[in-house]
OpenMM code with the backbone's topology and positions (N, CA, C; nanometers):
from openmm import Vec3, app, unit

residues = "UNK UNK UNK UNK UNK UNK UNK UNK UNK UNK UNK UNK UNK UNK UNK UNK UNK UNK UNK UNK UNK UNK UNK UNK UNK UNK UNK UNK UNK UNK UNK UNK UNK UNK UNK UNK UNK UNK UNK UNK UNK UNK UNK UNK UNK UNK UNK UNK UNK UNK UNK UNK UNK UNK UNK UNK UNK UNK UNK UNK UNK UNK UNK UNK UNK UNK UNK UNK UNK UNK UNK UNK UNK UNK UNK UNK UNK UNK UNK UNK UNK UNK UNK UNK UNK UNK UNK UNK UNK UNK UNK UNK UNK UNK UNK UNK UNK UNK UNK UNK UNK UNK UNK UNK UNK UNK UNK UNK UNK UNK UNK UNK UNK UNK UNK UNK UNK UNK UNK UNK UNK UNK UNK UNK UNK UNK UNK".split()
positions = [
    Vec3(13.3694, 7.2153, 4.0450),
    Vec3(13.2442, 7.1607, 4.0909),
    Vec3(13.2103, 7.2255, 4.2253),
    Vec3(13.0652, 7.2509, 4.2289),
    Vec3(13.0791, 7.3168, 4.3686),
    Vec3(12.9684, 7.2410, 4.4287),
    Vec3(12.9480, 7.2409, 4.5546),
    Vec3(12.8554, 7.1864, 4.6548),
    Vec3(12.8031, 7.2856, 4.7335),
    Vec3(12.6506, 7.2534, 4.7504),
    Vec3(12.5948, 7.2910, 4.8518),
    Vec3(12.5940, 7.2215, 5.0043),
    Vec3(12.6304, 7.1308, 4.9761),
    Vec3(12.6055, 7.0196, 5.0690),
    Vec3(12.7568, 7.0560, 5.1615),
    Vec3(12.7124, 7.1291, 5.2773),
    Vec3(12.8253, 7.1153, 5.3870),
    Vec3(12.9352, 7.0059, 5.4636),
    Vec3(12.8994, 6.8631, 5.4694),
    Vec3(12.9798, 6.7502, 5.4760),
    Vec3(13.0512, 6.7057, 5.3722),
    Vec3(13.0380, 6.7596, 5.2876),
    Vec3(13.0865, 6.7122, 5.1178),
    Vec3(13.2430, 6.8221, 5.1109),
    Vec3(13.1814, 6.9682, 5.1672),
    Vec3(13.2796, 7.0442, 5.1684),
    Vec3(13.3325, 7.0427, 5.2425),
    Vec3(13.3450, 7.0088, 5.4186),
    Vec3(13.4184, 6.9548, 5.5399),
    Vec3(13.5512, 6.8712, 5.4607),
    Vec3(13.4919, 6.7009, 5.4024),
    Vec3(13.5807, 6.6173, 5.3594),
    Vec3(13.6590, 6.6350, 5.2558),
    Vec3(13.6336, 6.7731, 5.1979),
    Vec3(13.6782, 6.8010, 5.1137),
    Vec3(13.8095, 6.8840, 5.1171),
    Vec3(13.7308, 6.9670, 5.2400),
    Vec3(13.8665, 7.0438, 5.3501),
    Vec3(13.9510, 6.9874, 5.3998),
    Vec3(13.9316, 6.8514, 5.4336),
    Vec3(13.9720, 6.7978, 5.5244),
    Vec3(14.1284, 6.7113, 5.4272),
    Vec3(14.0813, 6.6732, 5.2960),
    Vec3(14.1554, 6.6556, 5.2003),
    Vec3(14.2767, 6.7028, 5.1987),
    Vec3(14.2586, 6.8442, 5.2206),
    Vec3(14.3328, 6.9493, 5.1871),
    Vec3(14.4122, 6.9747, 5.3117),
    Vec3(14.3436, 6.9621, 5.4524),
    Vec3(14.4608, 7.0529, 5.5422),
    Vec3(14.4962, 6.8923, 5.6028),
    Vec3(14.4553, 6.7787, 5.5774),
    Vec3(14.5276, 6.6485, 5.6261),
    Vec3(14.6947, 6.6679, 5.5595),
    Vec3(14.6942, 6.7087, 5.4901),
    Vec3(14.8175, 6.7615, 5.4619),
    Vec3(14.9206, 6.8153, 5.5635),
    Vec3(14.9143, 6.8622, 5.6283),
    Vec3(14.9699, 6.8884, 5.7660),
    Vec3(15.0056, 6.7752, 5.8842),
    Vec3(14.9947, 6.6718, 5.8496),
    Vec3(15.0375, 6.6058, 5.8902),
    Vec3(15.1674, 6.5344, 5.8779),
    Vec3(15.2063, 6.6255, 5.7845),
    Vec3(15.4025, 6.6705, 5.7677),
    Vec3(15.4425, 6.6791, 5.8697),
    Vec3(15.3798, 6.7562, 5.9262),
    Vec3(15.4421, 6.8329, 6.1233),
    Vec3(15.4378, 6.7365, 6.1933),
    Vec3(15.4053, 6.6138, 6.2113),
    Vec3(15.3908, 6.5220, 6.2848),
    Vec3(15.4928, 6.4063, 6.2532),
    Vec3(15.5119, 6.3447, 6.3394),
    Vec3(15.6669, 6.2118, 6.2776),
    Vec3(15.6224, 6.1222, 6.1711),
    Vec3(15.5429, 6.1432, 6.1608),
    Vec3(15.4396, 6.0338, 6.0570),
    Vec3(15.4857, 6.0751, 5.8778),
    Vec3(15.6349, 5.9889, 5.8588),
    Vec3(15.7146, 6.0053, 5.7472),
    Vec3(15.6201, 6.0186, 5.6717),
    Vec3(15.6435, 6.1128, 5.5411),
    Vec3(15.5686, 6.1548, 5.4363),
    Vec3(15.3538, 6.1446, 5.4704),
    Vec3(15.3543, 6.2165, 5.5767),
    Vec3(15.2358, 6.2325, 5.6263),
    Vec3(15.0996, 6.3593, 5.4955),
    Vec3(15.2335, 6.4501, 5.4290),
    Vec3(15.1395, 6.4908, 5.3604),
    Vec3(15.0892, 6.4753, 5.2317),
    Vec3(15.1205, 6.3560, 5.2358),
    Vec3(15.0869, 6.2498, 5.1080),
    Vec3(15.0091, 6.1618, 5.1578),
    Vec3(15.0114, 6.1463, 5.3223),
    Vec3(14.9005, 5.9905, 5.3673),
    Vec3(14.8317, 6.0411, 5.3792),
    Vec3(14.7845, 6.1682, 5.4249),
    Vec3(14.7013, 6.2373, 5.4543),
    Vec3(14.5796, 6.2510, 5.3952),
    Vec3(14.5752, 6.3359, 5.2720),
    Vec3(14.5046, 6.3628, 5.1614),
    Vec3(14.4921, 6.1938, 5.1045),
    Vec3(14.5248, 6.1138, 5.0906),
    Vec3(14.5439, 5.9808, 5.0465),
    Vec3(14.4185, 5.9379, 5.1243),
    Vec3(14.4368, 5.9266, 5.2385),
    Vec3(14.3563, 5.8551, 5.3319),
    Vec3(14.2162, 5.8937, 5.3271),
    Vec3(14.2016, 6.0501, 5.3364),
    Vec3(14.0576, 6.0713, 5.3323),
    Vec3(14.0335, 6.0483, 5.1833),
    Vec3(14.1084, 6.0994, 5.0918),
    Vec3(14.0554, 6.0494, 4.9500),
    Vec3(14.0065, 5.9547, 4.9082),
    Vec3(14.1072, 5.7820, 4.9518),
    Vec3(14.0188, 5.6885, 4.9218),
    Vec3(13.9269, 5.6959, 5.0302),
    Vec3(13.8822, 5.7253, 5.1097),
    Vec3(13.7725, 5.6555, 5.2249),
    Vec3(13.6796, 5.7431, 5.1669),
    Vec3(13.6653, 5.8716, 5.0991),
    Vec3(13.4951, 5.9275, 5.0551),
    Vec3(13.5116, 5.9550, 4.9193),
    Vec3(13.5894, 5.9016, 4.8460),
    Vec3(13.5678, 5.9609, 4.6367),
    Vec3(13.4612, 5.9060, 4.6429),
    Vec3(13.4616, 5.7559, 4.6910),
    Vec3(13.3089, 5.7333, 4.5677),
    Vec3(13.2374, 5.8098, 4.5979),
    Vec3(13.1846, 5.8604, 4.7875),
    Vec3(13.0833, 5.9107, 4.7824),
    Vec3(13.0172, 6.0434, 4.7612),
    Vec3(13.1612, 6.1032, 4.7179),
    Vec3(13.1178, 6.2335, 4.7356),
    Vec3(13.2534, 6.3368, 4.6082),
    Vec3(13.1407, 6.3575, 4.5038),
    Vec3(13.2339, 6.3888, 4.3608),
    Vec3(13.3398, 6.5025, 4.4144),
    Vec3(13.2947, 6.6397, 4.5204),
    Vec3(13.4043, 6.6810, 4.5450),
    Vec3(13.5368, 6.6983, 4.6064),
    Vec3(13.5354, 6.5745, 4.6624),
    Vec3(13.6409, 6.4818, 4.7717),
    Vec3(13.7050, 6.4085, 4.6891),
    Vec3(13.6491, 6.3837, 4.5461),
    Vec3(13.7708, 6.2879, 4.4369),
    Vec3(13.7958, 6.4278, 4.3563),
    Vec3(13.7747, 6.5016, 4.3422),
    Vec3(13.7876, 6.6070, 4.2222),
    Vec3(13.8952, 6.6732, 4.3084),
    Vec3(13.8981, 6.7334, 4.4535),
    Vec3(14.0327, 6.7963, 4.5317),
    Vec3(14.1018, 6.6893, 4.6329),
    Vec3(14.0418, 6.6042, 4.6182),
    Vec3(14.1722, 6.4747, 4.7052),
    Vec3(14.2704, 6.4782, 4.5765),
    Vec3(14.2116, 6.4412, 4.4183),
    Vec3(14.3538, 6.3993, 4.3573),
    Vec3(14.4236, 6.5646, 4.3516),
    Vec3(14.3604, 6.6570, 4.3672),
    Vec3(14.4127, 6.8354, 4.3700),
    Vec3(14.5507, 6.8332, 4.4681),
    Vec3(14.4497, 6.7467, 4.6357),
    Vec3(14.5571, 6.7760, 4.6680),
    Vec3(14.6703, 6.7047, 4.6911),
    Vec3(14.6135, 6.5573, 4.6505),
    Vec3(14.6940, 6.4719, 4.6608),
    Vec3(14.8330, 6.4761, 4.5284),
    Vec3(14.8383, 6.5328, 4.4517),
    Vec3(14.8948, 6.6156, 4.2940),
    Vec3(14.9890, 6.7033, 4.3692),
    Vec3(14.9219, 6.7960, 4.4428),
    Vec3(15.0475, 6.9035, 4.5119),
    Vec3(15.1531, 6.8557, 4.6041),
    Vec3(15.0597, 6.7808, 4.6881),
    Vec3(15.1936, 6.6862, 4.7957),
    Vec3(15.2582, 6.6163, 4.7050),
    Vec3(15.2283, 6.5598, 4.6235),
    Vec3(15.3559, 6.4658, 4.5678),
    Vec3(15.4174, 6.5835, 4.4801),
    Vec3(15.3778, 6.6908, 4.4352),
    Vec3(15.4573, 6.7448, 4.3759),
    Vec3(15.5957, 6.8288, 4.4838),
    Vec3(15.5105, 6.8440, 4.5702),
    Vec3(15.6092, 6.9444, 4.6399),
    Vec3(15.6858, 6.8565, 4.7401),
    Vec3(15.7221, 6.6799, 4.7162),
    Vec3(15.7804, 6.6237, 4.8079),
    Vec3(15.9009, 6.5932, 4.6969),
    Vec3(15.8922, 6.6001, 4.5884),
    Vec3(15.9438, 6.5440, 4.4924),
    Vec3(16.0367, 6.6789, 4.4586),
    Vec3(15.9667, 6.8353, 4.4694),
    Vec3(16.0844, 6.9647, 4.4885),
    Vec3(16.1772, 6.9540, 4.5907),
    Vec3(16.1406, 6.8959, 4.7200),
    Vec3(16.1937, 6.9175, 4.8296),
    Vec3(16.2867, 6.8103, 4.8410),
    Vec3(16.2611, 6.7028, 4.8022),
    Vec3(16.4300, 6.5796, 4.7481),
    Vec3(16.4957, 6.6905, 4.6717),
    Vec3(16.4557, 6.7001, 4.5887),
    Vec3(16.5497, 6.7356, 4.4889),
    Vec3(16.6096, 6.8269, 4.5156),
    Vec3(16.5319, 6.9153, 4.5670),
    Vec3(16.6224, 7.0423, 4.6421),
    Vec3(16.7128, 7.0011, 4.7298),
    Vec3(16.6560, 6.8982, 4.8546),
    Vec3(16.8050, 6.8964, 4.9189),
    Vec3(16.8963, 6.8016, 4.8858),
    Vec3(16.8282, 6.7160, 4.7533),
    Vec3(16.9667, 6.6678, 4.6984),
    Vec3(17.0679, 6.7440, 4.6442),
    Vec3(17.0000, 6.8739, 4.5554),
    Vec3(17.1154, 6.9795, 4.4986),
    Vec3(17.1447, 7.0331, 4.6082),
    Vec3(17.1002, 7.0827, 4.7274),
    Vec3(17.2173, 7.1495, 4.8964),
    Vec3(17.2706, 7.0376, 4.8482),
    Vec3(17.2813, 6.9385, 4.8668),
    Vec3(17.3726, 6.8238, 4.9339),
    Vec3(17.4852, 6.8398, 4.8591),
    Vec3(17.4954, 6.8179, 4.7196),
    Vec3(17.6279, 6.8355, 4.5994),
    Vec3(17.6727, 6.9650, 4.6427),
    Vec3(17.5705, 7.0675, 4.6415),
    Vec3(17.6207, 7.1576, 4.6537),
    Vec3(17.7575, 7.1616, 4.7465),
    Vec3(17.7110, 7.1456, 4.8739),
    Vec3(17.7563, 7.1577, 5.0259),
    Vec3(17.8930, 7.0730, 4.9651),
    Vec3(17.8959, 7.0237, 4.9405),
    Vec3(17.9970, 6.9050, 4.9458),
    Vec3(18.1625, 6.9564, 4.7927),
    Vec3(18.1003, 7.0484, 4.7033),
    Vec3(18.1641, 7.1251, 4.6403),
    Vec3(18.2054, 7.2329, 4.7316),
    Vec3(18.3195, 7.3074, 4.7609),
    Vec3(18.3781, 7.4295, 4.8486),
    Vec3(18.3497, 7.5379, 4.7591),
    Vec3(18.3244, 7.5496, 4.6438),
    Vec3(18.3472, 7.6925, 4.6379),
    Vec3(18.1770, 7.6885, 4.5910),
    Vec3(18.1071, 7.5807, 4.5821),
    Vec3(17.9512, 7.6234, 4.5521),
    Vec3(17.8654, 7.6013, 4.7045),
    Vec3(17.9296, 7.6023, 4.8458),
    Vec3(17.9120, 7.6238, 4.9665),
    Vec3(17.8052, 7.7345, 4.9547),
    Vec3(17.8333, 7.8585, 4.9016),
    Vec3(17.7369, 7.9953, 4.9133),
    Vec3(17.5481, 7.9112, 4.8261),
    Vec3(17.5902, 7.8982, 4.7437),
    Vec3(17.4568, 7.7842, 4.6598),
    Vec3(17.3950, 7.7396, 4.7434),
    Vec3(17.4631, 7.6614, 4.8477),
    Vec3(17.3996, 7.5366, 4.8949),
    Vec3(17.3182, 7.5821, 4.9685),
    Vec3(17.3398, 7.7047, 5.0703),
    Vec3(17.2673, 7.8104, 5.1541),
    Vec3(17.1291, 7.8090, 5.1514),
    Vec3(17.1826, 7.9180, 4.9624),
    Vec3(17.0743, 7.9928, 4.8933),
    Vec3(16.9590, 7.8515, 4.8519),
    Vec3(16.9754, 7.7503, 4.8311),
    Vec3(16.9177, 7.6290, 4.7755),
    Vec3(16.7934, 7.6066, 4.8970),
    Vec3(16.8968, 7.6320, 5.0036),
    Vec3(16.8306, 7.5494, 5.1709),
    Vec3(16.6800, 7.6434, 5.1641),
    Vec3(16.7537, 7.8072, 5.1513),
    Vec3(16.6948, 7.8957, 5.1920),
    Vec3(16.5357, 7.9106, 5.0719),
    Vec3(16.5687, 7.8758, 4.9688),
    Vec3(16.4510, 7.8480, 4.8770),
    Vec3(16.3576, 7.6904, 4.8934),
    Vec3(16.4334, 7.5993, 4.9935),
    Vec3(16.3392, 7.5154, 5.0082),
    Vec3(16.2713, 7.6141, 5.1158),
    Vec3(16.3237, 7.6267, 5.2539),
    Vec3(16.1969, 7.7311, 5.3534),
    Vec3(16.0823, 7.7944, 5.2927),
    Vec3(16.1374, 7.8460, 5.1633),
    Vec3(16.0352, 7.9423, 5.1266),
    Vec3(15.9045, 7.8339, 5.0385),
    Vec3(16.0188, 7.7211, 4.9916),
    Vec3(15.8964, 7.6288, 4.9287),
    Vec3(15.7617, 7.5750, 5.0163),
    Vec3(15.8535, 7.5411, 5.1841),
    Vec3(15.7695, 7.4727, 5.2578),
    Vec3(15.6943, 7.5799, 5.3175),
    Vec3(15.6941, 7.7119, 5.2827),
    Vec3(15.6114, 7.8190, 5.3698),
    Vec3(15.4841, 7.8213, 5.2536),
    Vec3(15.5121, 7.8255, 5.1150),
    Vec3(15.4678, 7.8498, 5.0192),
    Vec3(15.3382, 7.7485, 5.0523),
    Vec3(15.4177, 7.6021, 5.0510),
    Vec3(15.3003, 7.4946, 5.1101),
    Vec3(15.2257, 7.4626, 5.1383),
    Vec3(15.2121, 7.5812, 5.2921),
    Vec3(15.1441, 7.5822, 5.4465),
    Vec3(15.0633, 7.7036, 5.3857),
    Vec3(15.0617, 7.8179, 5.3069),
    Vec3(15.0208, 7.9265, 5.2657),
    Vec3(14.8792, 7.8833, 5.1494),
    Vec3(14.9311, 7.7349, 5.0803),
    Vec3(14.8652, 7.6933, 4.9336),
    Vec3(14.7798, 7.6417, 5.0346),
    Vec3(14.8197, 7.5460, 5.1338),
    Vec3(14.6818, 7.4775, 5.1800),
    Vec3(14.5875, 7.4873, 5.2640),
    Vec3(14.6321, 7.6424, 5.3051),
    Vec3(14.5704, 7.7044, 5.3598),
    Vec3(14.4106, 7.7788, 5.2576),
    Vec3(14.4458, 7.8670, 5.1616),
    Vec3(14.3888, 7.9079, 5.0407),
    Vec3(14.3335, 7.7701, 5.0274),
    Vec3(14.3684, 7.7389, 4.9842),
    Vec3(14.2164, 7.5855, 4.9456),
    Vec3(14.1858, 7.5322, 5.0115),
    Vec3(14.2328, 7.5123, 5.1228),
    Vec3(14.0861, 7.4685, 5.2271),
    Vec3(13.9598, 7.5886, 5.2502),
    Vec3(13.9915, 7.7610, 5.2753),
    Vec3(13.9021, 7.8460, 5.2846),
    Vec3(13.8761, 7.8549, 5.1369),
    Vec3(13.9134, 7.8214, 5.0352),
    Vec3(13.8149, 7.8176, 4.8756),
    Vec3(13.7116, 7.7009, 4.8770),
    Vec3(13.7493, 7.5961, 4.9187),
    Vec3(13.6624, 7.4775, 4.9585),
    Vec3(13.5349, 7.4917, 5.0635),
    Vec3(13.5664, 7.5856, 5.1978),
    Vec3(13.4883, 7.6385, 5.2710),
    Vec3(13.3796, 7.7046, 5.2171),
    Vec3(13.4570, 7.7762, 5.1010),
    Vec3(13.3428, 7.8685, 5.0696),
    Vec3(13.2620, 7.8170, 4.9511),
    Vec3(13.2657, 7.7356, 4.8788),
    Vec3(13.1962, 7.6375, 4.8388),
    Vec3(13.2852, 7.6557, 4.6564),
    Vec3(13.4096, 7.6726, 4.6637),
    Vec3(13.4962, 7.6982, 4.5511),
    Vec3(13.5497, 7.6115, 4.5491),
    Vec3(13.5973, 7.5369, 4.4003),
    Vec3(13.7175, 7.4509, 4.4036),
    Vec3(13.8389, 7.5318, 4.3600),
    Vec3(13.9231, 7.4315, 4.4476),
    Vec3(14.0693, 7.5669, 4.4208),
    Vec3(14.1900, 7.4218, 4.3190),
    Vec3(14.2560, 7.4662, 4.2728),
    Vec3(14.3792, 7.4230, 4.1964),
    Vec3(14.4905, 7.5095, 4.2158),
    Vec3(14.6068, 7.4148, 4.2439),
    Vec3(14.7122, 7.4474, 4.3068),
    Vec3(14.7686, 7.4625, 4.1917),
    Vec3(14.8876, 7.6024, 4.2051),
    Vec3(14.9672, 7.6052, 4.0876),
    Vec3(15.1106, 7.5206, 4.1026),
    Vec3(15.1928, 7.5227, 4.0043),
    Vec3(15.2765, 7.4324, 4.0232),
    Vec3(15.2767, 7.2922, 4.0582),
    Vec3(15.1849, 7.2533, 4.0179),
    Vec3(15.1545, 7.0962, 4.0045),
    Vec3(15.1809, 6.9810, 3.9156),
    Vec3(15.2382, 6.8650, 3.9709),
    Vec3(15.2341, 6.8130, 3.8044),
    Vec3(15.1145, 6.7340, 3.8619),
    Vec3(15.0384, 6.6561, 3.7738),
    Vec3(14.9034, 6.6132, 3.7228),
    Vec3(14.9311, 6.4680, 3.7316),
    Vec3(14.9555, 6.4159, 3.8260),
    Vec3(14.9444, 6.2551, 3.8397),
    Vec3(14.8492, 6.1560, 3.8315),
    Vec3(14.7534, 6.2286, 3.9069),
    Vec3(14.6222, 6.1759, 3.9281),
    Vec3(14.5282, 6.2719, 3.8630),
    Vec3(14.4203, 6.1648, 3.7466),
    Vec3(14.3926, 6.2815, 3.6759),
    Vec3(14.2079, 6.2477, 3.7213),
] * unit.nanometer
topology = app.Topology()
chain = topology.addChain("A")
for resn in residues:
    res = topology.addResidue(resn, chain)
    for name in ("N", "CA", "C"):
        topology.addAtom(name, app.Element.getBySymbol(name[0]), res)
């Protein structure tokens, strides 16, 4: 769906890089984030419910890699001879959480430009 309407695409952005509020102490922030502006403008504005649940879909997806990932470091670490794993595990979450900061970056400037973007690797919670 695309908009002409510039405040429609702001909150729509805004969807998207509230997400960043990971970086801040504010536990699981990039899930409140996108949450927060989502419910406060879906009704009013179709492309703020069409990429709030976008991005609200990716944060929970990629909070739900990042347990799991450092639940497997954790076994890992705790086995001696799968120590080298646990590393390589750590070292593929970094790249998950760079991957992240890289995705929500790209859809907020697809949103800017009056594009809707879809994140790959998503599961589909909110439909």
């Amino acid at each position: 769906m695309v908009s002409n309407d510039p405040a429609e695409r702001n909150w729509a952005m805004a969807c998207h890089l509230s997400a960043f509020l990971a970086f801040t102490a504010l536990p699981l922030g990039n899930v409140l984030g996108p949450l927060i502006v989502w419910l406060l403008r879906k009704d009013q504005y179709p492309l703020v419910d069409e990429q709030g649940k976008e991005s609200l879909n990716f944060q929970i997806s990629m909070s739900i890699y990042a347990v799991a990932g450092l639940a497997l470091a954790g076994i890992l670490l705790v086995t001696i001879f799968l120590i080298p794993l646990s590393f390589i595990t750590l070292l593929l979450l970094g790249v998950l959480g760079a991957a992240d900061i890289i995705l929500v970056i790209m859809a907020a400037i697809s949103i800017s430009n009056g594009q809707p973007y879809q994140y790959p690797l998503t599961i589909r919670f909110l439909k």
